[in-house]
C-alpha positions in Angstrom: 9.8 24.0 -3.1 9.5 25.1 -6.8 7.7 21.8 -7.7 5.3 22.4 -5.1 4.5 26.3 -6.0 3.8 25.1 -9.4 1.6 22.4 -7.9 -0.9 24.7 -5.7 -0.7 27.5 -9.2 -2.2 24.7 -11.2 -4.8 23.8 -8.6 -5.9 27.0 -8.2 -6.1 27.3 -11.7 -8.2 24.6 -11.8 -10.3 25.9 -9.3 -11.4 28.6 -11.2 -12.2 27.4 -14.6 -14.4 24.3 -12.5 -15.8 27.3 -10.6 -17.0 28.8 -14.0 -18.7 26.3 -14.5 -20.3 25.2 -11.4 -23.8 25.0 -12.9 -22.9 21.9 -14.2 -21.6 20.4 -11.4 -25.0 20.2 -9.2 -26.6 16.8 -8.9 -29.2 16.5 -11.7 -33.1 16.3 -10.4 -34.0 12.5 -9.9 -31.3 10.7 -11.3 -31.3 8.2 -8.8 -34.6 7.5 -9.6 -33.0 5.8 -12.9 -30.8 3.4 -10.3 -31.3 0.6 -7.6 -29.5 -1.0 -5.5 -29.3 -4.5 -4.3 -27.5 -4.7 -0.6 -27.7 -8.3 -0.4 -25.0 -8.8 -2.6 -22.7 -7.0 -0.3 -20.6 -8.3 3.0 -18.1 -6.6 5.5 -14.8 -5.3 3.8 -16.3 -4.5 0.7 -14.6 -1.2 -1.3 -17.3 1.1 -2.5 -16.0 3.5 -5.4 -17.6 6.7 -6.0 -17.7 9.8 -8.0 -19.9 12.6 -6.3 -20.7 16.2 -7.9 -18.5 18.1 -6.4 -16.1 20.7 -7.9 -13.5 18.7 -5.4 -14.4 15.4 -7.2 -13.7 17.0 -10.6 -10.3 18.2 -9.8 -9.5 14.4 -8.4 -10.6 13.2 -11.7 -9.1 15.7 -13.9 -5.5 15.1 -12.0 -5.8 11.5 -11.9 -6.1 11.0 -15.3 -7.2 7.6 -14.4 -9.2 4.7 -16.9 -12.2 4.9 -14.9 -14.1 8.5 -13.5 -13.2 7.7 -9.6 -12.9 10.1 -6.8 -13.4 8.9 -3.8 -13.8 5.4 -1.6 -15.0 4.0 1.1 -14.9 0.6 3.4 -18.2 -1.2 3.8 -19.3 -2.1 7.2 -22.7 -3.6 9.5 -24.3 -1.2 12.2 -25.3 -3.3 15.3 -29.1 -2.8 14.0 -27.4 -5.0 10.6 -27.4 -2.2 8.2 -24.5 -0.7 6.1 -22.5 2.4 6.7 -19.3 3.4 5.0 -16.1 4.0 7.1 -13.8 6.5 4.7 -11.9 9.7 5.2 -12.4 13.2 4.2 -10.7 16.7 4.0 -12.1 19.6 5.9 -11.9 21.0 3.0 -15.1 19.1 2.1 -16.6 18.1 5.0 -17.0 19.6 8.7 -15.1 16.5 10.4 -11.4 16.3 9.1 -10.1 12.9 8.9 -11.6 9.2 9.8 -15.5 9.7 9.8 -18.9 7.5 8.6 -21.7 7.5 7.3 -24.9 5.6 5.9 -24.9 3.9 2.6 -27.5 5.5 1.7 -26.4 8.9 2.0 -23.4 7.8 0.4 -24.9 6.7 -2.4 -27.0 9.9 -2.3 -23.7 12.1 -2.8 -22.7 9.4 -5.9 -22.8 10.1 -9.5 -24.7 6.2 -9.7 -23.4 5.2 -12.6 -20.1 5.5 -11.3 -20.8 3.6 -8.2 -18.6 0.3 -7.9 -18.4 -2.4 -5.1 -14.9 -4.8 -5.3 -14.0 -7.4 -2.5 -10.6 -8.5 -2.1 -9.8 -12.0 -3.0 -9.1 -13.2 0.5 -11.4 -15.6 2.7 -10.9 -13.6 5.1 -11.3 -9.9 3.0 -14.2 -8.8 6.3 -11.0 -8.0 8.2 -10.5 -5.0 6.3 -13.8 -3.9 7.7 -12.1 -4.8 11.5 -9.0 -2.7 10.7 -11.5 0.3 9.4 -13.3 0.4 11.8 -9.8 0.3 14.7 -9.1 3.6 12.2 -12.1 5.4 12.7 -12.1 4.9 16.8 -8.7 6.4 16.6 -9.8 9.2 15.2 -6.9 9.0 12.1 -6.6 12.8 10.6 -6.7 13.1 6.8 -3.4 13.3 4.6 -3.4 16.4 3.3 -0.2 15.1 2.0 -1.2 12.8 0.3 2.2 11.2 1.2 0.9 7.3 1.3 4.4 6.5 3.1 2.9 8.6 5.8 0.6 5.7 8.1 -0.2 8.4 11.0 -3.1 9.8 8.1 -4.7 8.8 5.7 -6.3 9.9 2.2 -9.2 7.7 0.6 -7.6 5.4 -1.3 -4.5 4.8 0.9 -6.9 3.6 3.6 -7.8 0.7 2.1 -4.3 0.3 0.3 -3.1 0.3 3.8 -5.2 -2.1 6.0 -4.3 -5.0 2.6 -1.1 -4.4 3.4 -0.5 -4.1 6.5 -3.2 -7.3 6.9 -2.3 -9.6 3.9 1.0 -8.8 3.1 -0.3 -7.7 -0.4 0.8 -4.4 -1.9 -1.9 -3.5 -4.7 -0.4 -0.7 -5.1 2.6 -1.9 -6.8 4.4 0.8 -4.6 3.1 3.7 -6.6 3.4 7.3 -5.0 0.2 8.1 -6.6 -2.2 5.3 -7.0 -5.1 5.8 -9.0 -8.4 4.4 -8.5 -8.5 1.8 -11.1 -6.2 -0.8 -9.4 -8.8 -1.3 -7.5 -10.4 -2.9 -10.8 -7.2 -5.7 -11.0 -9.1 -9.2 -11.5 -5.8 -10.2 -10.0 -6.7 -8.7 -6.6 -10.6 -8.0 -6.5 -13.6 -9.3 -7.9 -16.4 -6.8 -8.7 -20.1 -7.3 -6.9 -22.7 -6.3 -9.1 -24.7 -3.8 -6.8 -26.0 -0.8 -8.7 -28.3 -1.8 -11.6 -30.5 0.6 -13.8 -33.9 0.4 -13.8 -36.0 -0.8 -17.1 -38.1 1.5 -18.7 -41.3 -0.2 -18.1 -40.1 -0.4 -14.3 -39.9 3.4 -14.1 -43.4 4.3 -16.4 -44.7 1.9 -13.8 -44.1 3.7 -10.5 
């Protein structure tokens, strides 16, 4: 009980200093403009890996600790019209649908720092079943794990999705069993190859538009 007091006093703390300086957490103007994207590169079942601007996003980070500047994932998926969306869950905290939700790739990518924007697939012939089990998840409606608690398979945080549907469909704990997985073992060669995806733009391509 103690453990957890002193949890939620250091998160508040950390709400207000990131509050104090909220300025520079907003989106800079056109600094997508600098980026493009490449979808054809991409299939069913990839992970997408994100950091957005948020003042969320920069706790995650901060309490992480992590080798790379992650907050949030997602699971790549095709729309019957053939376009990609991203199946991922959120707090209410952040967003007005608590749990299991979607949205397009684009306005995914429009709520991503770019250069932290990473695409993995899992080393399996079969990885596009990850995209299957997502998308059983989202018609279930799966709440979000406020827990965080990734023993817990009746919700789900971000990166336990995906964690998860490997498991449960491969047999393959990537994990390693941690309590707290952080976002770079989604970077293990042993486990995922990266799809290059996001690319910055020259400068002649930019004086050119």
């Amino acid at each position: 009980m103690v453990g957890r007091i002193q949890t939620e006093i250091r998160f508040f703390i950390s709400i207000s200093i990131l509050l104090y300086f909220q300025v520079s957490c907003q989106p800079p103007e056109n600094t997508t403009d600098l980026f493009y994207y490449q979808p054809d590169s991409l299939q069913c079942g990839d992970i997408i890996l994100r950091r957005s601007y948020g003042l969320v996003s920069d706790i995650i980070v901060m309490q992480l600790n992590d080798s790379v500047e992650i907050s949030h994932c997602g699971i790549l998926d095709k729309n019957v019209e053939g376009e990609f969306y991203v199946i991922h869950t959120l707090s209410k905290m952040v967003s007005d649908h608590d749990g299991m939700q979607s949205c397009s790739l684009e306005k995914f990518l429009n709520d991503s720092r770019p250069e932290t924007v990473r695409v993995v697939r899992f080393r399996n012939k079969n990885s596009k079943k990850i995209a299957d089990n997502a998308r059983y998840y989202l018609k279930e409606k799966i709440p979000f794990d406020g827990n965080f608690n990734i023993n817990d398979t009746t919700t789900f945080y971000c990166s336990e999705l995906p964690i998860h549907i490997i498991r449960n469909t491969f047999g393959t704990d990537i994990s390693f069993n941690a309590q707290k997985p952080e976002f770079s073992l989604f970077l293990n060669p042993d486990y995922f190859s990266i799809i290059p995806f996001m690319y910055k733009k020259s400068p002649d391509s930019i004086a050119d538009r």
